[in-house]
C-alpha positions as CSV (number, residue, x, y, z in Angstrom):
1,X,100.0,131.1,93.7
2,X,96.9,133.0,94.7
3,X,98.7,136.7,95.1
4,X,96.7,137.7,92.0
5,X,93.9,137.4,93.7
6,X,94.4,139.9,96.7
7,X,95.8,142.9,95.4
8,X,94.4,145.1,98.4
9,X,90.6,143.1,97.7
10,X,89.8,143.0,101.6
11,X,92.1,145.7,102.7
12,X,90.2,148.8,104.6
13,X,91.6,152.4,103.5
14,X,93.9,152.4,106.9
15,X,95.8,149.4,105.7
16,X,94.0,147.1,108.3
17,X,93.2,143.4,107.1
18,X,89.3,142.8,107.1
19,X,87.3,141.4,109.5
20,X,86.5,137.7,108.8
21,X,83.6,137.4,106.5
22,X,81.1,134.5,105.6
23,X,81.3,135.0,102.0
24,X,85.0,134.3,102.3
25,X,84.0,130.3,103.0
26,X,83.0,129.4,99.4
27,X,86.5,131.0,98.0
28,X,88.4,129.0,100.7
29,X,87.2,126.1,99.9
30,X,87.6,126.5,95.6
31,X,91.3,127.4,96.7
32,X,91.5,124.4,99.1
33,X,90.5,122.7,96.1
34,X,93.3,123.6,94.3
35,X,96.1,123.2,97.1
36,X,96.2,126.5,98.9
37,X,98.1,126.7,101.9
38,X,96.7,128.4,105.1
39,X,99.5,130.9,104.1
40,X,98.0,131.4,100.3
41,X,94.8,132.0,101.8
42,X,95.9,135.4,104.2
43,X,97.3,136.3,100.7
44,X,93.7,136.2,99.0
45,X,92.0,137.9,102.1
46,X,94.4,140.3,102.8
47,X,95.4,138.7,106.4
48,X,98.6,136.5,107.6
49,X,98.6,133.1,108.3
50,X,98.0,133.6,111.8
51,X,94.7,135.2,111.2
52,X,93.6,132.0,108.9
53,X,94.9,130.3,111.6
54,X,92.4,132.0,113.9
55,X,89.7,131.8,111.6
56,X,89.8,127.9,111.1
57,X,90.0,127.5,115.2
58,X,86.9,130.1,115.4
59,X,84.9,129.7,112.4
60,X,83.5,126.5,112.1
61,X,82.0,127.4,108.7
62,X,85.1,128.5,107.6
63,X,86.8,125.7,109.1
64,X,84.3,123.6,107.5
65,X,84.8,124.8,104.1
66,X,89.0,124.8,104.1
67,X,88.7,121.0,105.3
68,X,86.4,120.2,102.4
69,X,88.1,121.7,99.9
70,X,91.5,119.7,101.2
71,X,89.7,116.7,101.7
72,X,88.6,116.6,98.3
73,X,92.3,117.8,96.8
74,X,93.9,115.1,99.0
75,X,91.3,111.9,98.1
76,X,91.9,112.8,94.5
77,X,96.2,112.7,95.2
78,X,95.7,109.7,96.9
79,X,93.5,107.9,94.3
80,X,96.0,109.1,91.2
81,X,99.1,107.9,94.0
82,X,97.3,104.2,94.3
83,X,97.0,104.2,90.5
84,X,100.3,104.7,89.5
85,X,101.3,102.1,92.5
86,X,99.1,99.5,91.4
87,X,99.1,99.8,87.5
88,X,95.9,101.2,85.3
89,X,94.5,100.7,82.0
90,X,92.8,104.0,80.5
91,X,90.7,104.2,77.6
92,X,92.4,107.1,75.2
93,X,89.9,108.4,72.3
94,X,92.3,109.4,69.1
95,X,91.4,110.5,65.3
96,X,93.5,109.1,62.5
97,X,93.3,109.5,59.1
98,X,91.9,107.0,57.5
99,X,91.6,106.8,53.4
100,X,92.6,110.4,53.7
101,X,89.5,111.0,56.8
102,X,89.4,111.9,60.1
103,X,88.2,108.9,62.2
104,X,88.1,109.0,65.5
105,X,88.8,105.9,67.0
106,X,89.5,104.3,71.3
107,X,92.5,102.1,72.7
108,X,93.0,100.7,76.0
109,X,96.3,101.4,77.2
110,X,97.8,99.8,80.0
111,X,100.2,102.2,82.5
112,X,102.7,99.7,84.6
113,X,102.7,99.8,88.3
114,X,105.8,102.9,89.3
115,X,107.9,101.7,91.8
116,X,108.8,105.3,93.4
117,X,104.7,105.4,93.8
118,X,104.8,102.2,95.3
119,X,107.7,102.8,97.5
120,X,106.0,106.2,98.6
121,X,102.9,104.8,99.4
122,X,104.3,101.5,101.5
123,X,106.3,104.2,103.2
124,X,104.0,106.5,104.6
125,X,101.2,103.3,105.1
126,X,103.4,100.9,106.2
127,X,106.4,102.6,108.2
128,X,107.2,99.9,110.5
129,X,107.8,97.6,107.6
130,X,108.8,100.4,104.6
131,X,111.2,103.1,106.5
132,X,114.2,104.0,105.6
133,X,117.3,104.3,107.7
134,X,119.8,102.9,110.9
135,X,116.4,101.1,112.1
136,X,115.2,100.0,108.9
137,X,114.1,96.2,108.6
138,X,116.8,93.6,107.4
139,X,117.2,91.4,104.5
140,X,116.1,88.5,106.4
141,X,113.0,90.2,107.7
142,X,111.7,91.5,104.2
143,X,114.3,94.3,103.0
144,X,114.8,92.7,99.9
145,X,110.8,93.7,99.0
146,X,112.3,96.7,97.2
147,X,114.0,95.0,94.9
148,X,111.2,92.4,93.9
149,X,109.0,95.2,93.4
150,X,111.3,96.9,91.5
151,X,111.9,94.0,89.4
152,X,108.4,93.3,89.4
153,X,107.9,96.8,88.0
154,X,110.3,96.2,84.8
155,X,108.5,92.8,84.2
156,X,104.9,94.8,83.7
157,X,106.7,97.2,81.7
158,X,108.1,94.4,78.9
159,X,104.5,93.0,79.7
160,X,103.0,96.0,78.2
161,X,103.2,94.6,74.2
162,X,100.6,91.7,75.2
C-alpha cells in the first residue's frame, strides 16, 4: 500500500534505516488515517516493523500521532458499521433533464438496516449474548434473535417503497 512511498526516501548510503525523525509524525499520522499498518509504516521510513514498534513505545510524539490517525480511521468505520446496522436515510443531489434541461434536483433515500452489519456489531459488542459456537446461547435463551433480525431486515427492505 504505501511501498511507493519509500523507495530508499530515509535510507543512508550504507543501506542503514534512518534514525527516527520528528518530521516523520505528521506522515504517520495521514497514513494512520488511511489504515496503515505498523508494518506499512517501516515500509514508508525505510525501517521494519520492529523499529515502528520501538518508536511508538519510545516516541511519545510519534506514538501520539499513529494513535490519532487510527483513532480517527477507526471512529469513522465504526460510525459507517452502526449506519448500515441501524438503517439511514441520505440525501442524494441528481440532474435530470427536464423539458430537454439540466435540473438538478435532491431525494431522500432510505438504506435498510444489513443484517451481516448487525450481526458483526452484536458480536464483537455483545459476545456473551452474540458468539458463535459449542457455547453459544440456546433457542430458549435468545438464539432465535438472528432470525428476527434477519427477518426484520427483509421487512425494511419491502418497506423501502413507502
Amino acid at each position: 500500500m504505501f511501498l511507493y512511498l519509500s523507495y530508499g526516501l530515509f535510507m543512508n548510503p550504507n543501506g542503514r534505516p534512518a534514525a527516527y525523525k520528528p518530521d516523520f509524525c505528521e506522515q504517520a499520522r495521514k497514513c494512520c488515517l488511511l489504515g496503515a499498518t505498523n508494518e506499512e509504516l517501516g515500509e514508508l521510513f525505510g525501517v521494519t516493523r520492529r523499529t515502528i514498534d520501538n518508536w511508538i513505545a519510545t516516541q511519545p510524539a510519534f506514538a501520539a500521532a499513529v494513535q490519532s490517525g487510527r483513532l480517527v480511521a477507526d471512529t469513522k468505520v465504526a460510525g459507517g458499521l452502526y449506519a448500515r446496522a441501524t438503517g439511514f436515510e441520505r440525501t442524494v443531489k441528481r440532474t435530470a433533464l427536464y423539458r430537454g434541461e439540466p435540473k438538478d434536483f435532491e431525494t431522500n433515500v432510505y438504506f435498510p438496516p444489513d443484517t451481516q452489519a448487525c450481526i458483526f456489531w452484536l458480536r464483537n459488542r455483545r459476545r456473551q449474548t452474540w458468539r458463535d459456537g459449542p457455547n453459544a446461547a440456546t433457542s430458549d435463551d435468545g438464539s432465535d434473535d438472528i432470525a428476527r433480525l434477519e427477518a426484520s431486515s427483509e421487512r425494511a427492505r419491502h418497506h423501502d417503497g413507502d
